[in-house]
N, C-alpha and C positions, 0 to 999 in steps of 0.2 A: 309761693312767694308771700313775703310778710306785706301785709297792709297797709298803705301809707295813714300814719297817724295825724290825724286833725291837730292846731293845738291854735292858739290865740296868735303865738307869735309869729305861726308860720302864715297865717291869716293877715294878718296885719305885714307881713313881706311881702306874699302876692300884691294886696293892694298896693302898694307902692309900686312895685314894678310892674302891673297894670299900669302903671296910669305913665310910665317912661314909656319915652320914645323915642328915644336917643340909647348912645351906648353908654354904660354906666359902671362905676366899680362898690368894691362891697362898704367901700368906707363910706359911698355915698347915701346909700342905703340904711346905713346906719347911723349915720348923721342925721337921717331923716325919721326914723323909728325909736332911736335911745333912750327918748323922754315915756316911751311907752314899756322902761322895764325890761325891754331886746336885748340881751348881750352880742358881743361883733362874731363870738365864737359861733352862736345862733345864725347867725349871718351867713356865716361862711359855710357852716355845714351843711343849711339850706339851698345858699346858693350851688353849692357841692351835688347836691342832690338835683336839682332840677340840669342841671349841665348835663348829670348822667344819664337822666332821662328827655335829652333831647327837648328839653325847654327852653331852654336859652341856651347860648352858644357862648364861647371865651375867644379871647384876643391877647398879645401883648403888645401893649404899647408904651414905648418910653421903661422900661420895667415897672408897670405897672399890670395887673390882670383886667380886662374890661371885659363886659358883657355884653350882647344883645339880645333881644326878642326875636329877631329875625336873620335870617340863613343869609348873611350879606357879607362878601370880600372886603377886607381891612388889608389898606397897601400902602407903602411908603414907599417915598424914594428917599435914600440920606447921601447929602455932601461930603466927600473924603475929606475935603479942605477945610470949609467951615462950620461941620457940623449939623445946619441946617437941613431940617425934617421937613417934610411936604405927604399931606394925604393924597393920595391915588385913587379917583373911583374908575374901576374897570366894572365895564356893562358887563360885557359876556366873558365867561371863563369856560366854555364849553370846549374850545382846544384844548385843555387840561384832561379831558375824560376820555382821549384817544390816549394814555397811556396810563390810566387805574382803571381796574375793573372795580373798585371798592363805589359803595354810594357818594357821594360828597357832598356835603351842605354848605359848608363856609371854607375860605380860603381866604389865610394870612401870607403875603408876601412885600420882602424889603428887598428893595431895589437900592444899588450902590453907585455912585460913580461924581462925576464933579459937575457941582450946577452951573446954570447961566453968569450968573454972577461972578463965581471962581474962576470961569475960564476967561471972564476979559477984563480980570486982575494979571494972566498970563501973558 
């Protein structure tokens, strides 16, 4: 297997995303680094690379890609009616692993149905 190659810029991305601690996208990252010469494409490939190698993990949210540092569930629930988005944090997701035999790290799930509010517009 080929060698991961050092380089300035890819230096200069860890450090940023070190120092995140929240979930993050690549444009953010790059807003943060572009004054340092970074191109977005450097960005992405990087981020690319470390995804593959189980460094950080991906999300979609909103159609957007987000990232995290850490092996954490991203969940939603959306309103059929009004559209409205709500995050979800679910503790345990260990009922999930009674039917994969695969490892699992993260888990994204969108929940559908009509909120509080819509239903006593009914």
């Amino acid at each position: 297997m080929a060698e991961k190659r050092e380089t300035r810029q890819k230096k200069e991305i860890e450090e940023i995303i070190s120092k995140t601690n929240n979930l993050f996208t690549s444009e953010e990252i790059y807003s943060k680094i572009k004054s340092k010469g970074v191109g977005i494409a450097t960005v992405y490939r990087f981020l690319k690379e470390m995804e593959k190698n189980r460094e950080i993990h991906s999300f979609v949210c909103d159609r957007k890609k987000l990232y995290s540092k850490k092996e954490i569930t991203h969940s939603h629930f959306v309103c059929e009616s009004c559209g409205t988005r709500k995050h979800i944090i679910l503790d345990k997701i260990d009922f999930l692993k009674k039917y994969i035999d695969e490892d699992l790290c993260h888990v994204q799930i969108e929940l559908s149905g009509v909120c509080e509010s819509c239903k006593k517009k009914e």
